[in-house]
N, C-alpha and C positions, 0 to 999 in steps of 0.2 A: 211556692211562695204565695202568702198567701195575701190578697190586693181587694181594698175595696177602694171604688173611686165614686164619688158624691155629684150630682148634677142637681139643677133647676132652681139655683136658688137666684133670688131677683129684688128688685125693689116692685112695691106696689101701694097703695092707699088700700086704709083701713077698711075692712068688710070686703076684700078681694082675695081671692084662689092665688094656689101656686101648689107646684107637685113635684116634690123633691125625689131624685132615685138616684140608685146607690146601686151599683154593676159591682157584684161581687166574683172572685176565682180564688181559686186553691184552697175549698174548703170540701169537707167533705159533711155537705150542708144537713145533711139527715141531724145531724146531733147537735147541731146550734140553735141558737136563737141569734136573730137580727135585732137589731132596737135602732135607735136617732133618739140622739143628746143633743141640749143645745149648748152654748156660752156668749151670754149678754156681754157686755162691756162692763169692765167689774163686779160681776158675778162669779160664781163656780159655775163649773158645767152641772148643769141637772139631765135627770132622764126626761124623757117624751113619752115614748113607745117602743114596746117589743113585739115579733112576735116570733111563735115556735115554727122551725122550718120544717118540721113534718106534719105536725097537727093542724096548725095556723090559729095558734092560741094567742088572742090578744092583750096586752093590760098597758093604760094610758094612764098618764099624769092628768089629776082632775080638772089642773088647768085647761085641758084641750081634749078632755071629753068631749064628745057631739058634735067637736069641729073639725079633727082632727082623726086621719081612717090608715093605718099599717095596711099594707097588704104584700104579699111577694109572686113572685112568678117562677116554679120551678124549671119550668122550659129555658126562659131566659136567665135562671139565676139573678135577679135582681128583685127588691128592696123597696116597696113605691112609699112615701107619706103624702099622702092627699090630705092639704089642708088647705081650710074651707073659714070662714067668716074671721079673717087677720087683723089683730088688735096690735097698734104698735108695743104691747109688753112682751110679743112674738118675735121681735126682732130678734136677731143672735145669728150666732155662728151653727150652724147646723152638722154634726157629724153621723157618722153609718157606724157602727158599730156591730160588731158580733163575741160572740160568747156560748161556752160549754153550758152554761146552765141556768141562766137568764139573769143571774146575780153580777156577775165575774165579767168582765169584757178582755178578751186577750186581743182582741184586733181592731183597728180604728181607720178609718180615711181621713184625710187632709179636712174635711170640710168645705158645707155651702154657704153663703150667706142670704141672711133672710132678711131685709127693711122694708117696714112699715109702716108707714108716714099717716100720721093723721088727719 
């Protein structure tokens, strides 16, 4: 069964850090990609970031270019987004998602929540 469960999400004031991760099981991670979607308050979900669980190939939504860093940890099997100078348009609901081929999402977690107050 396969579980991803979302941490770190927080309230904080604009131009502050927070580090979202996401503790993945029951994948068999060689052939996935990871990513983190968000969903504002009457929005749709959009993407963030992905990236590939073997290679560690990155692609970001241009919104959160330069502020915003994917990384994973094979040891631990987890998921980190390190994000870095928070604009309250950043707020949203934060999810961990994975996928066979970086398009496609078959599995999703509950979600974090992210506010940032300006």
């Amino acid at each position: 069964q396969v579980q991803l469960v979302e941490s770190g999400g927080a309230s904080v004031q604009a131009g502050g850090s927070l580090r979202l991760s996401c503790a993945a099981s029951g994948l068999t991670f060689s052939g996935y990609y990871m990513g983190w979607f968000r969903q504002a308050p009457g929005k749709e979900r959009e993407f963030v970031a992905r990236i590939s669980w073997r290679l560690g190939v990155t692609k970001y939504v241009d919104s959160v270019k330069g502020r915003f860093t994917i990384s994973r940890d094979k040891v631990k099997n987890t998921v980190t987004l390190q994000m870095n100078g928070l604009k309250p348009e950043d707020t949203a609901l934060y999810y961990c998602a994975a996928g066979g081929d970086g398009l496609s999402w078959q599995y999703w977690g509950q979600g974090t929540q992210v506010t940032v107050s300006s």
